[in-house]
MDTraj code that builds the backbone (N, CA, C; nanometers):
import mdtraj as md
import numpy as np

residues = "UNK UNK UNK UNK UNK UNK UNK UNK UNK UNK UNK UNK UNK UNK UNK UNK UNK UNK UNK UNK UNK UNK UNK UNK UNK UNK UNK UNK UNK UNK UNK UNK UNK UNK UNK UNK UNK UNK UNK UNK UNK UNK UNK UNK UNK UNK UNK UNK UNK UNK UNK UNK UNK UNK UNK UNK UNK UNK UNK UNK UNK UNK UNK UNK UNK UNK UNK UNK UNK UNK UNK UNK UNK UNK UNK UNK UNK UNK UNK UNK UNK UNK UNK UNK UNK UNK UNK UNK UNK UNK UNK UNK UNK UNK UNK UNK UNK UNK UNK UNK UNK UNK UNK UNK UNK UNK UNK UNK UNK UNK UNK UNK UNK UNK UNK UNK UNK UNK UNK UNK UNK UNK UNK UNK UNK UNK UNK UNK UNK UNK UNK UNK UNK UNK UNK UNK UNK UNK UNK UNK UNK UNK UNK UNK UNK UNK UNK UNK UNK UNK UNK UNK UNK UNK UNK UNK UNK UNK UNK UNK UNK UNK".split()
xyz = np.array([
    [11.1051, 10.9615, 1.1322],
    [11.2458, 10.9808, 1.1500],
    [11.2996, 11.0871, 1.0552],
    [11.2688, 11.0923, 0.9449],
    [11.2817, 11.2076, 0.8579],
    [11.2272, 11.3571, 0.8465],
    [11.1282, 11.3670, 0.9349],
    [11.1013, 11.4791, 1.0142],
    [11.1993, 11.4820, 1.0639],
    [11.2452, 11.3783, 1.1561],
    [11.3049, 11.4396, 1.2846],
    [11.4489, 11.5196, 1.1890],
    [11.5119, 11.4499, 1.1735],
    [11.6198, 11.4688, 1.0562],
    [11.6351, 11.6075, 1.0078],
    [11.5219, 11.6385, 0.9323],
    [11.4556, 11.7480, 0.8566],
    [11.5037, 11.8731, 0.9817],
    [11.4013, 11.8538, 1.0765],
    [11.4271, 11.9763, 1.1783],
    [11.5260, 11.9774, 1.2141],
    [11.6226, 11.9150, 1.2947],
    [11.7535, 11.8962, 1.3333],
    [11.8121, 11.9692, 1.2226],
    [11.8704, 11.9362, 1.1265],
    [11.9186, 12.0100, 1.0244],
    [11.9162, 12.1451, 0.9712],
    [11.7646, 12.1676, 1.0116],
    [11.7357, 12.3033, 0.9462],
    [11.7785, 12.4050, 1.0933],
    [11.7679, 12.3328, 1.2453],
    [11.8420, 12.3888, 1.3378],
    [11.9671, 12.4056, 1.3551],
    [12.0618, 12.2877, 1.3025],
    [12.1495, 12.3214, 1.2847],
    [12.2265, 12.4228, 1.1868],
    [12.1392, 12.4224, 1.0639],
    [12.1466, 12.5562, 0.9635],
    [12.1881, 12.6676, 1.0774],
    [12.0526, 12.7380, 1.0772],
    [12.0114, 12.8365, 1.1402],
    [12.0958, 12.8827, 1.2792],
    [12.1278, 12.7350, 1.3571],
    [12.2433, 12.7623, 1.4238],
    [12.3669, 12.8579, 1.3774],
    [12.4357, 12.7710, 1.2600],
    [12.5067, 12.8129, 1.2179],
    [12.5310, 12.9564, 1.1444],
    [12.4360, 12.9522, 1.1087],
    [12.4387, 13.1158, 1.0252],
    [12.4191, 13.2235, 1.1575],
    [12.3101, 13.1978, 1.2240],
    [12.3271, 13.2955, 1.3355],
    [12.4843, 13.3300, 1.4273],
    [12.5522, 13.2377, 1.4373],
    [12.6755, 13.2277, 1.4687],
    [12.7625, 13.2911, 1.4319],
    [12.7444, 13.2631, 1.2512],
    [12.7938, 13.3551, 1.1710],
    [12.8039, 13.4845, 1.1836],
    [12.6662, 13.5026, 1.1630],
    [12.6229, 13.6778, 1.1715],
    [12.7095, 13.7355, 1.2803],
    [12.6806, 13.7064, 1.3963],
    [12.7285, 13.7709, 1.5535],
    [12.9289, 13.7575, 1.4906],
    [12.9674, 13.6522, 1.4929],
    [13.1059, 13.6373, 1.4661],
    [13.1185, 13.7764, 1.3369],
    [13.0421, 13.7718, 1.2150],
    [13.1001, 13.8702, 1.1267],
    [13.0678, 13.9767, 1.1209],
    [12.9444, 13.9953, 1.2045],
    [12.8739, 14.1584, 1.2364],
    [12.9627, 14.1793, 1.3959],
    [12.9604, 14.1593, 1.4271],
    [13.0773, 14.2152, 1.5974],
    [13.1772, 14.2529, 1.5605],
    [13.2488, 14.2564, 1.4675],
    [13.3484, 14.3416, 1.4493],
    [13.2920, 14.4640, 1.3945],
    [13.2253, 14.4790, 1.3028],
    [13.1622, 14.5662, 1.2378],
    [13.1155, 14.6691, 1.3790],
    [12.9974, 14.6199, 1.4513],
    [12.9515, 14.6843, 1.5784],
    [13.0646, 14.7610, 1.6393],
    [13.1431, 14.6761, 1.6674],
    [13.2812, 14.7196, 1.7672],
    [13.3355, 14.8659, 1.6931],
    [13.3446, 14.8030, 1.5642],
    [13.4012, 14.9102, 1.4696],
    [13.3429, 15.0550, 1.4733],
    [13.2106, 15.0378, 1.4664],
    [13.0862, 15.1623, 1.4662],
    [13.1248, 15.2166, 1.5627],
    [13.0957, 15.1799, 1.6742],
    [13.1024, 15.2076, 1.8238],
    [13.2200, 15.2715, 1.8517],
    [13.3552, 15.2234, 1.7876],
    [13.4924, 15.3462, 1.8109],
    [13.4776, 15.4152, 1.7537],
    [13.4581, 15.4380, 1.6035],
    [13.3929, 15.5256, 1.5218],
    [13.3324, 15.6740, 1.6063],
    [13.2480, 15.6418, 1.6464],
    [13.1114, 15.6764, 1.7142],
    [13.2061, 15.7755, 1.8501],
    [13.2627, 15.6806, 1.9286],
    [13.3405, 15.7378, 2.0345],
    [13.4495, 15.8174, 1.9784],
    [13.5081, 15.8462, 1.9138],
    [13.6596, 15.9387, 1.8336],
    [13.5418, 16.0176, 1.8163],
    [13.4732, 16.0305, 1.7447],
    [13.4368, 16.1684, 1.7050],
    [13.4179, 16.2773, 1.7809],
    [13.2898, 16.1975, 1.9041],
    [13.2845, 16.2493, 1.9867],
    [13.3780, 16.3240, 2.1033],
    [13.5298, 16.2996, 2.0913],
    [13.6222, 16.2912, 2.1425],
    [13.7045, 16.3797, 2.1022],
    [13.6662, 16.4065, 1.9289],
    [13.7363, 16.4759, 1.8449],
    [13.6419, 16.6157, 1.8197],
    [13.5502, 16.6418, 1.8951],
    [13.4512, 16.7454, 1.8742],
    [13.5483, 16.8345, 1.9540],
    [13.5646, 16.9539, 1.8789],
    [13.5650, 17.0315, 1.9625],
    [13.4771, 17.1152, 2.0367],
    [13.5216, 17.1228, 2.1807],
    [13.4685, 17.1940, 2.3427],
    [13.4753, 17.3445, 2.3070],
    [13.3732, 17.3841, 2.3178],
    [13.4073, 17.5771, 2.3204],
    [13.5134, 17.6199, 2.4335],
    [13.5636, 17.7444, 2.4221],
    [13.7057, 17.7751, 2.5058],
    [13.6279, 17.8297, 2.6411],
    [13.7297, 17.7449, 2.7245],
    [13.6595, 17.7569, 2.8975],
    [13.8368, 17.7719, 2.9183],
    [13.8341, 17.9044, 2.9740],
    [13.9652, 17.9247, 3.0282],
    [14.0494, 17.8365, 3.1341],
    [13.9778, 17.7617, 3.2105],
    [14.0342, 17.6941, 3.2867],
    [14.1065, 17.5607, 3.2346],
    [14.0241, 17.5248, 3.0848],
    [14.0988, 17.4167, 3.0481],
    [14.1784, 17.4622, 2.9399],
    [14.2209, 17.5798, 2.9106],
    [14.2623, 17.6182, 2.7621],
    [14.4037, 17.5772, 2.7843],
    [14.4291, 17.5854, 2.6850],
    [14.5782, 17.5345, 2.6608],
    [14.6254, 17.6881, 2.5815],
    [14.7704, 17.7148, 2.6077],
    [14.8661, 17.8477, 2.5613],
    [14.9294, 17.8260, 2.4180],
    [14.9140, 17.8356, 2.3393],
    [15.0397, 17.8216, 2.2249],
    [15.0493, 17.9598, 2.2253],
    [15.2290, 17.9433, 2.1259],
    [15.2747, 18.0633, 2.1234],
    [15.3282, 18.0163, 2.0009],
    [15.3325, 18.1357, 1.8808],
    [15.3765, 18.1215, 1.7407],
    [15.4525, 18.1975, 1.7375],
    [15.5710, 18.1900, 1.6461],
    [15.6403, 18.2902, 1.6740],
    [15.8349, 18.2877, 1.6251],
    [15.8840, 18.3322, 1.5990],
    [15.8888, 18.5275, 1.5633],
    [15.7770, 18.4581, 1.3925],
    [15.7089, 18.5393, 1.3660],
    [15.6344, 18.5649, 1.2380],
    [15.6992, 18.6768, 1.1756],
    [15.7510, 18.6864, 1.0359],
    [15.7705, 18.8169, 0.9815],
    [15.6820, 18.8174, 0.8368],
    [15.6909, 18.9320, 0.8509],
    [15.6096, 18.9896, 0.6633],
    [15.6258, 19.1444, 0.6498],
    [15.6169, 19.2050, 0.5169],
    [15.5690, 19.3095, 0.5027],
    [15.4366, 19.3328, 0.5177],
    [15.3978, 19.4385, 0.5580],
    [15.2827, 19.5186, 0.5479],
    [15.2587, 19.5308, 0.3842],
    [15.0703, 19.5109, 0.3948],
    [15.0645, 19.5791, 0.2863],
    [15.0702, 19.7541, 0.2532],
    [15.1482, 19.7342, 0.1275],
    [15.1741, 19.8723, 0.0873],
    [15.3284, 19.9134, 0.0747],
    [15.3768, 19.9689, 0.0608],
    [15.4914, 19.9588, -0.0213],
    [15.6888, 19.9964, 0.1622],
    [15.7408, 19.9276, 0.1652],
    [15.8350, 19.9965, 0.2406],
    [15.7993, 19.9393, 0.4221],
    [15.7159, 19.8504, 0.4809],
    [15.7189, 19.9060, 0.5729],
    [15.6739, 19.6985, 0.5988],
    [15.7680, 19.6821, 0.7338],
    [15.8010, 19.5331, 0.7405],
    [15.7133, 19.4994, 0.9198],
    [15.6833, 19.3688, 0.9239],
    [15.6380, 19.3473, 1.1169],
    [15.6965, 19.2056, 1.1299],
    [15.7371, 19.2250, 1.2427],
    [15.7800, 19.0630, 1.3175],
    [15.6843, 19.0959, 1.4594],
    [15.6287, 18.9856, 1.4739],
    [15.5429, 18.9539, 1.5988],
    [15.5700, 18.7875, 1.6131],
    [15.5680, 18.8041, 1.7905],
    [15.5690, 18.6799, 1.8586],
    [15.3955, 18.6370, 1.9185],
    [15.3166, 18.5388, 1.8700],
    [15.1782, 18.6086, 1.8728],
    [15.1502, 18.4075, 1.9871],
    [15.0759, 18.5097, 2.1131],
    [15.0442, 18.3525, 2.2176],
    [14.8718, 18.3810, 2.2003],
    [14.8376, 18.2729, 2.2068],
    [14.6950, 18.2387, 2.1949],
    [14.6328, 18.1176, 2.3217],
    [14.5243, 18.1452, 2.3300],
    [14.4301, 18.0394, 2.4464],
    [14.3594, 17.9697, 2.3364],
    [14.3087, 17.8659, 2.3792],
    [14.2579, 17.7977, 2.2822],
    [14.1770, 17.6632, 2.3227],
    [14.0747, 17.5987, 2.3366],
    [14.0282, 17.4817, 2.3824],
    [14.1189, 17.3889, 2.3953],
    [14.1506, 17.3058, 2.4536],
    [14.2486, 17.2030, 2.4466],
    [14.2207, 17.0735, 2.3726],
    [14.0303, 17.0605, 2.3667],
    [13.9899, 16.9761, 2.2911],
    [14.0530, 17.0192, 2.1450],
    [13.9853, 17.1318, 2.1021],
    [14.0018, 17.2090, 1.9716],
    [14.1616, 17.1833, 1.9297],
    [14.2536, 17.2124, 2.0125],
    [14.3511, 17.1828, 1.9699],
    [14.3818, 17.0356, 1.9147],
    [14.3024, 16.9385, 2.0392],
    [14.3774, 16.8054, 1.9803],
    [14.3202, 16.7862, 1.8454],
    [14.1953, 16.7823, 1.8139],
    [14.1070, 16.7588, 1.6792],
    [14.1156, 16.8302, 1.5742],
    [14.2748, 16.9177, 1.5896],
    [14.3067, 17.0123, 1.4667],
    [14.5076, 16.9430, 1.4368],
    [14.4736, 16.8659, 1.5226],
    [14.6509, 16.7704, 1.5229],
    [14.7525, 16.8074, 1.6368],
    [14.7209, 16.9118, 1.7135],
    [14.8105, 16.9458, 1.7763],
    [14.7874, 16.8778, 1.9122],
    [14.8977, 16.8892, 2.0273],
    [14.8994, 16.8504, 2.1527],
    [14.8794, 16.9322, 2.3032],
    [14.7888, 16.9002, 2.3648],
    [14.7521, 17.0150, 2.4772],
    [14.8606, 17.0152, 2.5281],
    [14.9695, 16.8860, 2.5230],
    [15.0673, 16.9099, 2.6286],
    [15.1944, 17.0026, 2.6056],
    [15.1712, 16.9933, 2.4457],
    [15.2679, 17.0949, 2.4189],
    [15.2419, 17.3052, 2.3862],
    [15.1086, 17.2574, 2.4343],
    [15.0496, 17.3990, 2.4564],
    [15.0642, 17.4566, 2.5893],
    [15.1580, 17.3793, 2.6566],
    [15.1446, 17.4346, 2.7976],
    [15.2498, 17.5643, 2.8149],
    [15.2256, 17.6539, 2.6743],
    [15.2875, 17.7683, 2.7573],
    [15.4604, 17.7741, 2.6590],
    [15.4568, 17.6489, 2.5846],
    [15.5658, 17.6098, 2.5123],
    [15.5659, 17.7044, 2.3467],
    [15.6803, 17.6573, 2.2876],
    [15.6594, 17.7468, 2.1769],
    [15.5856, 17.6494, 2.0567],
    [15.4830, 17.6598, 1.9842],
    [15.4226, 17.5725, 1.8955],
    [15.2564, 17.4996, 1.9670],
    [15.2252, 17.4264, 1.8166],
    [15.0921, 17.3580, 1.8430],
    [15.1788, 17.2076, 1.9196],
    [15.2858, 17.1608, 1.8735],
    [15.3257, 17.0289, 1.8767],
    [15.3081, 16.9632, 1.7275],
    [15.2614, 17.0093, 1.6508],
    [15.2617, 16.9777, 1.5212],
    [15.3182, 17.0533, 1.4474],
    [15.3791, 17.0464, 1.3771],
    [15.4890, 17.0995, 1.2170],
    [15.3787, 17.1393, 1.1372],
    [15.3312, 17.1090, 1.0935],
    [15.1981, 17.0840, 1.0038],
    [15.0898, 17.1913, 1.0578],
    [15.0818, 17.2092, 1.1741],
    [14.9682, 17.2951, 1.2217],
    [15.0213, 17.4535, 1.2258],
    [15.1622, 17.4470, 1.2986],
    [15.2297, 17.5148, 1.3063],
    [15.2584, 17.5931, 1.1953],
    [15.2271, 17.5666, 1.0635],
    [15.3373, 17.5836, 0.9716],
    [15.1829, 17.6894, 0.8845],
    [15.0821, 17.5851, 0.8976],
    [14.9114, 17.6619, 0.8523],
    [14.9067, 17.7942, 0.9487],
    [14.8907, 17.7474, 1.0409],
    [14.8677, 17.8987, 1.1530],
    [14.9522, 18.0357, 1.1042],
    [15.0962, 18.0200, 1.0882],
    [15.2013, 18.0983, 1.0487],
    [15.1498, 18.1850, 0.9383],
    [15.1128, 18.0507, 0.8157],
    [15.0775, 18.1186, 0.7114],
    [14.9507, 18.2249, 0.6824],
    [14.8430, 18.1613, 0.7497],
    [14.7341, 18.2284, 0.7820],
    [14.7358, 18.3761, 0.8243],
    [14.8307, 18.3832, 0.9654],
    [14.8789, 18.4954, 0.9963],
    [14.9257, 18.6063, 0.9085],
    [15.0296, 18.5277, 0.8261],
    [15.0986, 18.6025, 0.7479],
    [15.0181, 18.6650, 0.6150],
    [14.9225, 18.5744, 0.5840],
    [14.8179, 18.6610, 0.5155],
    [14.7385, 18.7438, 0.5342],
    [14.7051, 18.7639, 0.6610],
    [14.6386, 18.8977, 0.7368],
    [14.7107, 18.9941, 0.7479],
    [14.8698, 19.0219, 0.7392],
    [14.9498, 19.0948, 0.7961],
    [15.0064, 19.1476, 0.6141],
    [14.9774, 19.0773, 0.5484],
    [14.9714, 19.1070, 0.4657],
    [14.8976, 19.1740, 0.3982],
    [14.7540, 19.1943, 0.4321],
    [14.6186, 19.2389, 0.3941],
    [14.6687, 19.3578, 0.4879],
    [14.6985, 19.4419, 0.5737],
    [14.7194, 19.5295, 0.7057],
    [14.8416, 19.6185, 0.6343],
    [14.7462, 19.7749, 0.6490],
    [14.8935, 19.8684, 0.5748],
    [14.9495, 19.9311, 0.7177],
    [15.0247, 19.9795, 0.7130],
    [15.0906, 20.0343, 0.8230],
    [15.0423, 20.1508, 0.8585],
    [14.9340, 20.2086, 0.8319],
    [14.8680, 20.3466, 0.9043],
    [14.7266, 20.2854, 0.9941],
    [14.7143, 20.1829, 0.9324],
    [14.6059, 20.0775, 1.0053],
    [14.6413, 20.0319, 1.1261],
    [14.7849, 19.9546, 1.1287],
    [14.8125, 19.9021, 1.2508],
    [14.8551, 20.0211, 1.3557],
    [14.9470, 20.1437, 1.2863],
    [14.9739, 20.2440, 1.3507],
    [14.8382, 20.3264, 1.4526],
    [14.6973, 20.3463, 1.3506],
    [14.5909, 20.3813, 1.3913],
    [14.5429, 20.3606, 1.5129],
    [14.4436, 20.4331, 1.5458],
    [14.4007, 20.4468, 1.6738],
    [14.2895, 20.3029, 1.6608],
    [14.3401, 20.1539, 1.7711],
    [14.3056, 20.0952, 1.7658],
    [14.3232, 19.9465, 1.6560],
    [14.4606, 20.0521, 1.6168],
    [14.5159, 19.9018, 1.5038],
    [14.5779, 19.7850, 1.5574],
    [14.6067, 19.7865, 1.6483],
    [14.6510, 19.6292, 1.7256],
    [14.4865, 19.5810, 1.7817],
    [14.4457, 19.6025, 1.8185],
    [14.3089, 19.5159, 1.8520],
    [14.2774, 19.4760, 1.7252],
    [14.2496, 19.5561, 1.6521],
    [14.1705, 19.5208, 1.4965],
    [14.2670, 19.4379, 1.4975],
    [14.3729, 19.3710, 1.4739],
    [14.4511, 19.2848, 1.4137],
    [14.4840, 19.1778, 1.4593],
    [14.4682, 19.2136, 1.6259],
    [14.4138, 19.0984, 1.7309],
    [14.3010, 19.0292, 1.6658],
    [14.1966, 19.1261, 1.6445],
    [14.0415, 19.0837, 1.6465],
    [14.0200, 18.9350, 1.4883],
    [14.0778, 19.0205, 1.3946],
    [14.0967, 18.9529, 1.2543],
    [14.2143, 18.8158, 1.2571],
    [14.3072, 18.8383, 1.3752],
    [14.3611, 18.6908, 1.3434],
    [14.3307, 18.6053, 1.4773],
    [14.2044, 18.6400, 1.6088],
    [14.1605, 18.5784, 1.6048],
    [14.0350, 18.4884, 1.5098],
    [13.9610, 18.5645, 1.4310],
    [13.9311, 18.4846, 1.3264],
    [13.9758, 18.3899, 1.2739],
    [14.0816, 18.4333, 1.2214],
    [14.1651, 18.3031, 1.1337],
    [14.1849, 18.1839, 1.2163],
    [14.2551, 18.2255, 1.3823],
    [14.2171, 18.0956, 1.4081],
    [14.0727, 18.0193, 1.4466],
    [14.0220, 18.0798, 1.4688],
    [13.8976, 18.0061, 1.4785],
    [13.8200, 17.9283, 1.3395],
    [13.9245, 17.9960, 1.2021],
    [13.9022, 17.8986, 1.1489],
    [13.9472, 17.7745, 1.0985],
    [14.0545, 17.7485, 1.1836],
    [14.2014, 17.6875, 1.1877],
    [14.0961, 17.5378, 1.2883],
    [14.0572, 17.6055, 1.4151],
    [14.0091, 17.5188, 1.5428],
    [13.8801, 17.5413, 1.6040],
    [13.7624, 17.6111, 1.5422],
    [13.6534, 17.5998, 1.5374],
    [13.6091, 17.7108, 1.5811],
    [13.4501, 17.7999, 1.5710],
    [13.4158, 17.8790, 1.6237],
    [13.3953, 17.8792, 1.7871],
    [13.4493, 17.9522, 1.8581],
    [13.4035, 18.0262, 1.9843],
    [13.5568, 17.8909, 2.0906],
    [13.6612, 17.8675, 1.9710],
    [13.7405, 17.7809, 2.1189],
    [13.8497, 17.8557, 2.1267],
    [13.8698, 17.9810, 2.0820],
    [13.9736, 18.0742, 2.0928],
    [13.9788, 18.1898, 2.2152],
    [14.0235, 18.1806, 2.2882],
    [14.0448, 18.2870, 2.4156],
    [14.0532, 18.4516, 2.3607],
    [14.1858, 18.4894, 2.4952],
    [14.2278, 18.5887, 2.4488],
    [14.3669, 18.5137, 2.2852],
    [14.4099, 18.6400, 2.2518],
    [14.5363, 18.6569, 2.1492],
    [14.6042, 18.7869, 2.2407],
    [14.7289, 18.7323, 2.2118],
    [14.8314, 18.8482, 2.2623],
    [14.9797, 18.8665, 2.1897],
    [15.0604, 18.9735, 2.2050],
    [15.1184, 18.9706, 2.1407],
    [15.2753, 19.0043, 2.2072],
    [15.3463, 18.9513, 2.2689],
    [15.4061, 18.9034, 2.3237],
    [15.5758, 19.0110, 2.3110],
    [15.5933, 19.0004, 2.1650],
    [15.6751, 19.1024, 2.0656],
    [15.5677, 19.1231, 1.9480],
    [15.6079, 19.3058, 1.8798],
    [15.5071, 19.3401, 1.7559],
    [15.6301, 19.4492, 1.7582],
    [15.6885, 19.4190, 1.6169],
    [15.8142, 19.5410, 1.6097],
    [15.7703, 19.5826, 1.4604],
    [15.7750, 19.6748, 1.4567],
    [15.7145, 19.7326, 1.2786],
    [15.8409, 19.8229, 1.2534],
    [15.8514, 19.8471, 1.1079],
    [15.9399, 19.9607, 1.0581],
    [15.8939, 19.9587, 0.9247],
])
top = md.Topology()
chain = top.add_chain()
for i, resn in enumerate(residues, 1):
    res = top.add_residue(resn, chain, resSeq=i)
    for name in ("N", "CA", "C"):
        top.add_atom(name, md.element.get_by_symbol(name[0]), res)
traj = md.Trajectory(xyz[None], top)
């Protein structure tokens, strides 16, 4: 009878702890597993024009570097729509609207800009081929804003210099 006892008991242990486990590891699992799914979700997609989303930044002002000579540009960009969401902003408000949908994103991009335009003297942009080059360099920046290769075209919508 004390066998029997013995085993019973040690099944019921073992019951119990296994019970345990599943009850206090399943959340954990569950947990991994969203984990696991956001990221993937949050990767950004390289830029496929058909799904890109439009932002438009804009009016931007700065001087040129070098002494006397000022630019305001209205600057629209293509951009992954994934890339956008996993950098804070909203595809829906990329539809062509003014901004990322974020303050915060909006506000980095601007600045970024404005440091290139700052680096840029005015015989450069004037030059044969100085708006592409300046296209070319702040697509860079964003791509390092929203990842390599999810940036379209860049355009420039207004570019007024003096």
């Amino acid at each position: 009878m004390r066998g029997f006892i013995r085993t019973l008991a040690t099944l019921v242990v073992g019951v119990a702890v296994g019970a345990a486990a599943v009850y206090f590891g399943l959340p954990t699992m569950i947990h991994a597993r969203a984990v696991a799914a956001a990221e993937v979700k949050l990767t950004p997609q390289p830029f496929h024009a058909a799904t890109a989303a439009v932002v438009t930044e804009g009016p931007i002002e700065s001087n040129l570097a070098g002494a006397g000579h000022y630019v305001s540009l209205t600057l629209s960009f293509q951009v992954s729509a994934s890339a956008l969401a996993a950098a804070g902003g909203s595809a829906a408000a990329g539809g062509g609207s003014t901004g990322t949908g974020s303050a915060l994103l909006d506000g980095r991009i601007d600045n970024l800009v404005t440091d290139v335009l700052r680096q840029t003297t005015y015989s450069q942009l004037q030059g044969s081929g100085g708006v592409s080059t300046l296209k070319a360099r702040i697509s860079e920046v964003l791509q390092s804003v929203f990842g390599p290769g999810t940036i379209g075209a860049v355009y420039f919508s207004k570019l007024v210099t003096q």
